[in-house]
C-alpha positions as CSV (number, residue, x, y, z in Angstrom):
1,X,37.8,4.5,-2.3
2,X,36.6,3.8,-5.6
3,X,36.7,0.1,-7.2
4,X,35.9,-1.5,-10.4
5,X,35.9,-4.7,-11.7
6,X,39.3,-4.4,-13.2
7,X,41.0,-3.5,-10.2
8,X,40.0,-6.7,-8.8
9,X,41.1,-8.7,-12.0
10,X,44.6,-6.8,-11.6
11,X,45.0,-7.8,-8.0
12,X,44.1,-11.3,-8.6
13,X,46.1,-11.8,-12.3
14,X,49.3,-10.0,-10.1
15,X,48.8,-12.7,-7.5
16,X,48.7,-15.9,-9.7
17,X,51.2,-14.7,-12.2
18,X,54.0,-13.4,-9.8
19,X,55.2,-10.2,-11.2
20,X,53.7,-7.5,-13.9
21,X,54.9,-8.6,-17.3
22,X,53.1,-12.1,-17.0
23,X,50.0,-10.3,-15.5
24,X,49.8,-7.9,-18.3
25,X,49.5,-10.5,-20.5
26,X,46.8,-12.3,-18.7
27,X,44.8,-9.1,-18.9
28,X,45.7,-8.2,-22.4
29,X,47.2,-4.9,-21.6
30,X,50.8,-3.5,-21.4
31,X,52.8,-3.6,-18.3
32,X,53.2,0.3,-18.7
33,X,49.2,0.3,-18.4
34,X,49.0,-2.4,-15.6
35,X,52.0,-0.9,-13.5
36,X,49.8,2.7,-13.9
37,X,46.5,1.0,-13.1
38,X,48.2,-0.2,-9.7
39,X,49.5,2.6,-8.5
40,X,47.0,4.5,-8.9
41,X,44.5,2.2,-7.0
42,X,47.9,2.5,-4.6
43,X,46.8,5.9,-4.1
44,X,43.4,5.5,-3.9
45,X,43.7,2.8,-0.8
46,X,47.4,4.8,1.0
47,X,48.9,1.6,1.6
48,X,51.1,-0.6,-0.9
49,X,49.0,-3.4,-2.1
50,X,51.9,-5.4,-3.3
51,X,55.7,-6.6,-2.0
52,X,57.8,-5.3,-4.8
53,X,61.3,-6.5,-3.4
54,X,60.1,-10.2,-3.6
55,X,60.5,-12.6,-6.4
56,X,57.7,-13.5,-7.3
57,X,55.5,-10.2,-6.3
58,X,53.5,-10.7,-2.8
59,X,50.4,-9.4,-1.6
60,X,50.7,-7.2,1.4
61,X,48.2,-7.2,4.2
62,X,46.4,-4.6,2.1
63,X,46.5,-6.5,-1.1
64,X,44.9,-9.9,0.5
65,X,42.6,-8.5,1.7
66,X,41.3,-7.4,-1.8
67,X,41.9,-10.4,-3.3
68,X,39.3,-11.8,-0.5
69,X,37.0,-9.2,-2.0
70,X,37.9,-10.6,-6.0
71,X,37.7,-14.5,-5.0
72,X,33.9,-13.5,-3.9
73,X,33.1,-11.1,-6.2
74,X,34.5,-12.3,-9.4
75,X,33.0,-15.6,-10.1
76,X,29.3,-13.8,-8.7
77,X,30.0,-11.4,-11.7
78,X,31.1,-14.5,-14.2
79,X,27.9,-16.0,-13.3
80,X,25.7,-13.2,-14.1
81,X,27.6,-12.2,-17.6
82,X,26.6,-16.4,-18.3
83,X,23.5,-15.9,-17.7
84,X,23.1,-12.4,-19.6
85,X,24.6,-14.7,-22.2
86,X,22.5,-17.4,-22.0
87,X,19.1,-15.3,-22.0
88,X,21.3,-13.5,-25.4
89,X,21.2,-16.5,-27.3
90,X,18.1,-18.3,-26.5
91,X,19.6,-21.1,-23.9
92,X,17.9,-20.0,-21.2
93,X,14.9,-17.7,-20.0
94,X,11.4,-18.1,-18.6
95,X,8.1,-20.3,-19.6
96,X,5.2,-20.2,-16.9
97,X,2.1,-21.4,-19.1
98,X,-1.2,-20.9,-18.3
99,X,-4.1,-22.7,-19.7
100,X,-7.3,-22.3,-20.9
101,X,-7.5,-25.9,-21.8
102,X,-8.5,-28.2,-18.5
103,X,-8.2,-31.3,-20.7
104,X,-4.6,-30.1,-22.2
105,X,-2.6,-31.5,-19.1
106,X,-3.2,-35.3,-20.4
107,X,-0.7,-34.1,-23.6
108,X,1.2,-30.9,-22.3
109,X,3.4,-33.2,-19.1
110,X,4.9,-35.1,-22.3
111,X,5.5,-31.7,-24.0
112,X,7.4,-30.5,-21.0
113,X,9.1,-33.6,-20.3
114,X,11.1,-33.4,-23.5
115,X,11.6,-29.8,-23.6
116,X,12.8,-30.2,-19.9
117,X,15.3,-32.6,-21.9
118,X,16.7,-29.5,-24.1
119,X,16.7,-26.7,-22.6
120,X,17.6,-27.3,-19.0
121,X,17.8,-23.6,-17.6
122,X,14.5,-22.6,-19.1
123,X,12.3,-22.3,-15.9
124,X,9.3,-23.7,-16.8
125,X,6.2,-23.2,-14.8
126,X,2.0,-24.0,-15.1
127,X,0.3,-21.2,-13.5
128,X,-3.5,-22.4,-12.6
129,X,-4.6,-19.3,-10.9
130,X,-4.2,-17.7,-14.5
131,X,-6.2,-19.6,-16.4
132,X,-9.6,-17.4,-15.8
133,X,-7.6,-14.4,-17.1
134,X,-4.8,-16.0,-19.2
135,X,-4.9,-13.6,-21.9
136,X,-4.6,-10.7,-19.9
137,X,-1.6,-12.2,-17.9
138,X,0.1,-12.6,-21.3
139,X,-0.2,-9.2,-22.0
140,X,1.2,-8.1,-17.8
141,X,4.2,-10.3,-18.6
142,X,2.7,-12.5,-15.5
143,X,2.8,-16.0,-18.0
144,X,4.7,-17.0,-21.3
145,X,2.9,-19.6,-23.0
146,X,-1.2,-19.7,-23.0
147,X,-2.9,-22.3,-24.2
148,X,-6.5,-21.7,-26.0
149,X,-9.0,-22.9,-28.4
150,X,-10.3,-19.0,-29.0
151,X,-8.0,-16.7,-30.4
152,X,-8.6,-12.8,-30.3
153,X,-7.3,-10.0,-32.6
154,X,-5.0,-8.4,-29.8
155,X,-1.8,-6.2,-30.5
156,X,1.4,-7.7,-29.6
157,X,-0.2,-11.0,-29.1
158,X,0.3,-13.9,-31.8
159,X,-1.6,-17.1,-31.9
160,X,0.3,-20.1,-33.2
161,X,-2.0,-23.0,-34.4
162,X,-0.9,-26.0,-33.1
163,X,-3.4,-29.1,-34.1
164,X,-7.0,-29.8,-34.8
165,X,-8.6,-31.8,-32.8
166,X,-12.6,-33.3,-32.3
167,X,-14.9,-32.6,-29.9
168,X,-17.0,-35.8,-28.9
169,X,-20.2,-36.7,-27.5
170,X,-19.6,-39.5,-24.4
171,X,-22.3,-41.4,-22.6
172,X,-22.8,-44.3,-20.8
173,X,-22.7,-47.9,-22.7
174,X,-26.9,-47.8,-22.2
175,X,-28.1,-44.4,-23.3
176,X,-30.8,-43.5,-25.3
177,X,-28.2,-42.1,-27.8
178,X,-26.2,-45.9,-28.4
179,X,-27.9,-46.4,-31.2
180,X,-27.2,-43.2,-33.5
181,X,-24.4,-42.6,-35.7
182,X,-24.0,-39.0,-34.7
183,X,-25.7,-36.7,-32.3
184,X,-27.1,-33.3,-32.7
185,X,-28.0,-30.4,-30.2
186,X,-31.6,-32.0,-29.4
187,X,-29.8,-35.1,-27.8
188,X,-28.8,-32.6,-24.8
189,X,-32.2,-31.3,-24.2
190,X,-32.9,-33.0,-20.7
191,X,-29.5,-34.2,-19.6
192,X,-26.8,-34.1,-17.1
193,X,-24.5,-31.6,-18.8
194,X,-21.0,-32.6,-17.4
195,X,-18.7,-29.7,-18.2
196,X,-14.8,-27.9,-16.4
197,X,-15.6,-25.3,-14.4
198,X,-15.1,-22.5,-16.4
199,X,-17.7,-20.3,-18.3
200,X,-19.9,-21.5,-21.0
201,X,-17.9,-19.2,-23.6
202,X,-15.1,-21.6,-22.8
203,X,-16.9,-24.6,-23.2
204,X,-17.3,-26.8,-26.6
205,X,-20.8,-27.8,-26.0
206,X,-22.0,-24.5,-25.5
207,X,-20.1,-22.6,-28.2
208,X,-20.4,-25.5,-31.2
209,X,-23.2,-27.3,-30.2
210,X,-26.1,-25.8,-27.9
211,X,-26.1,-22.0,-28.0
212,X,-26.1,-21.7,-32.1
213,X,-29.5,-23.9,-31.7
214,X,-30.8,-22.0,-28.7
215,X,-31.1,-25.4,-26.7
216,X,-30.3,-25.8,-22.6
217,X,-29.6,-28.9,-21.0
218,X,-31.9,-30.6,-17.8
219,X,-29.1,-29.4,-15.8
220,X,-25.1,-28.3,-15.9
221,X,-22.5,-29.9,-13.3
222,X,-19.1,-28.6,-12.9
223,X,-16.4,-31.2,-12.3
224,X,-12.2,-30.5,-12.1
225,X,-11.2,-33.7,-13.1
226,X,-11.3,-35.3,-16.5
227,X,-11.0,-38.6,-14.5
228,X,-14.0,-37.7,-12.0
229,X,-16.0,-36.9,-15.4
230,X,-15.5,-40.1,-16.8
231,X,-16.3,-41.6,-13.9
232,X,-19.7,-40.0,-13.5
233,X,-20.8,-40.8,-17.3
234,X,-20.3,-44.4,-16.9
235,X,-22.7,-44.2,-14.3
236,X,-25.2,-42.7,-16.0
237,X,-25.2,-39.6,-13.9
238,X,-24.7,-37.2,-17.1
239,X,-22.9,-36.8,-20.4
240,X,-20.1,-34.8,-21.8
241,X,-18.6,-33.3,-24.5
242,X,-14.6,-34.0,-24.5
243,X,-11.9,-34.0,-27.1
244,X,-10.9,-36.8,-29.0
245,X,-7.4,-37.1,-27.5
246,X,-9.0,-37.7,-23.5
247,X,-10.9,-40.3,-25.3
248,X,-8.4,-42.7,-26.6
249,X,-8.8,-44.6,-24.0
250,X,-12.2,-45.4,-23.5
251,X,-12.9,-45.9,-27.2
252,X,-12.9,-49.8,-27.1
253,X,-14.0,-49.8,-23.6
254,X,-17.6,-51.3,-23.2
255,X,-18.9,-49.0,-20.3
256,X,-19.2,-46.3,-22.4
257,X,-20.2,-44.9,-26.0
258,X,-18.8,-41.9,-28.1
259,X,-20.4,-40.3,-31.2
260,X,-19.5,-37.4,-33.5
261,X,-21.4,-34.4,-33.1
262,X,-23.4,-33.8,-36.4
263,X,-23.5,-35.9,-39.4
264,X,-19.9,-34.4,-40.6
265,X,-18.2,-34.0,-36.7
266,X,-16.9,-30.7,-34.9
267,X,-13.3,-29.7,-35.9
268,X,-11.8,-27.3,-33.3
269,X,-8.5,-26.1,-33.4
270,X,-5.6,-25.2,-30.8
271,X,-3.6,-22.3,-30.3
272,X,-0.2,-21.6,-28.6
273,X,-0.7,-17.5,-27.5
274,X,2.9,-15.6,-27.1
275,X,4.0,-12.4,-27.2
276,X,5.2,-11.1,-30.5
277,X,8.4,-10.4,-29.1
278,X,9.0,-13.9,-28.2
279,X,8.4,-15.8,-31.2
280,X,12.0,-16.0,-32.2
281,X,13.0,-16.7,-28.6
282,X,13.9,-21.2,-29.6
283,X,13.0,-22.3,-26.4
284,X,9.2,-21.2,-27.2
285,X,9.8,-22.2,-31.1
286,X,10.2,-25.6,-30.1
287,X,8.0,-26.2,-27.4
288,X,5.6,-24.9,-29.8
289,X,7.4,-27.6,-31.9
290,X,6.7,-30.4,-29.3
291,X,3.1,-28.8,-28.9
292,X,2.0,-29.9,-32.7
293,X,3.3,-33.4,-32.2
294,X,2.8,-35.1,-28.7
295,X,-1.0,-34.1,-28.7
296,X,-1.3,-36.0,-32.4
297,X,0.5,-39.0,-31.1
298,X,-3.1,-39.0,-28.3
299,X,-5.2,-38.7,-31.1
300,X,-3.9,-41.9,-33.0
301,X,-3.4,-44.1,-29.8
């Protein structure tokens, strides 16, 4: 026996409607055609499917038990033509992020909370394990959305800038460094270098600062947590480098210091990586949206 769809819409329409010509209208076909489609999906089963003598039409054994088969079927299929719908025109679809950024979580929670607020089927994601090889990832379809403050020339992948943003020095409230308007690579030479664990080519202190001037710290410490970081400068067990947006906190607070880097300050800037294909995708166009403004709002306080 062979079904299709339609031969469960017929079964059902016949059912609701009570007799052919109604039916037919339902479907949007003649009776001729309907009366044809049923007796030849007569044929197919070798049983009548339908009481003809009644008024209105009745299902026979036969028939109920395909209209069983449509009330389970049919709204499955409805669903899935939604969704096919949905993904279509942009109302629904995936975003797993990864990041590149450790310090991006204090402004990307905001980001997600008001795209969460308009678009409601987009299954978001943050995919940690990633982040070492986020790039890559993009490219394998295994993430969305990366987040990175070093773009790369790499086919099919476009780098949306998002916002500028300033690395900082931070120390403890009695450093050597308090009394300077600014600090240069030579302030480093000795210290506590409190960095993310991630390699140096990843880190802003390295890349902007220390390397160009061929200068190593006394020693490099690894922490996860912005929080833990902060923690350890005010004690005076290192310094950091951090952007200007995990800062806005601390700024007036009288534990610890912050200076530019160099007389005129480090700019960096921050990139939303996507595949070219999804740029016009508006669940990415606004979270890149969201992404240019929530992390500005930080910087200002």
């Amino acid at each position: 026996m062979y079904l299709e769809f339609r031969h469960l819409r017929t079964i059902r329409a016949i059912h609701q409607a009570g007799g052919l010509g109604r039916a037919a209208d339902m479907l949007n076909i003649t009776q001729s055609a309907l009366s044809h489609q049923v007796k030849g999906l007569e044929a197919q089963v070798g049983m009548e499917l339908f009481h003809r003598r009644s008024k209105p039409m009745k299902l026979s054994p036969a028939g109920h038990r395909l209209l069983r088969l449509a009330d389970r079927i049919l709204p499955e299929v409805a669903a899935v033509e939604e969704e096919f719908m949905a993904l279509k025109s942009g109302r629904s679809g995936r975003l797993h992020i990864a990041i590149e950024c450790h310090a991006c979580f204090d402004w990307l929670f905001p980001v997600l909370d008001g795209l969460r607020h308009g678009w409601p089927d987009v299954d978001v994601d943050i995919r940690p394990a990633l982040a070492f090889d986020a790039i890559d990832a993009l490219r394998r379809e295994e993430v969305d959305f990366v987040i990175s403050s070093d773009p790369v020339d790499i086919g099919g992948i476009s780098f949306q800038p998002l916002f500028d943003y300033e690395p900082r020095f931070v120390a403890s409230a009695g450093h050597k460094t308090a009394a300077k308007a600014y600090v240069t690579a030579e302030d480093f030479a000795g210290e506590v270098l409190l960095t993310y664990p991630v390699e140096r080519a990843k880190v802003d202190a390295f890349t902007q600062v220390l390397s160009p001037a061929g200068i190593e710290p006394g020693a490099v410490r690894q922490v996860e947590m912005t929080e833990v970081i902060l923690m350890l400068v005010a004690s005076g067990k290192g310094v950091a480098v951090l952007p200007d947006w995990v800062l806005r906190e601390i700024k007036y607070n009288p534990d610890y210091i912050t200076r530019p880097i160099t007389k005129g300050g480090l700019t960096r800037r921050m990139y939303a990586a996507i595949r070219v294909e999804d740029e016009m995708k508006p669940y990415i166009a606004n979270m890149i949206r969201l992404a240019r403004v929530e992390p500005v709002k930080m910087q200002r306080g």
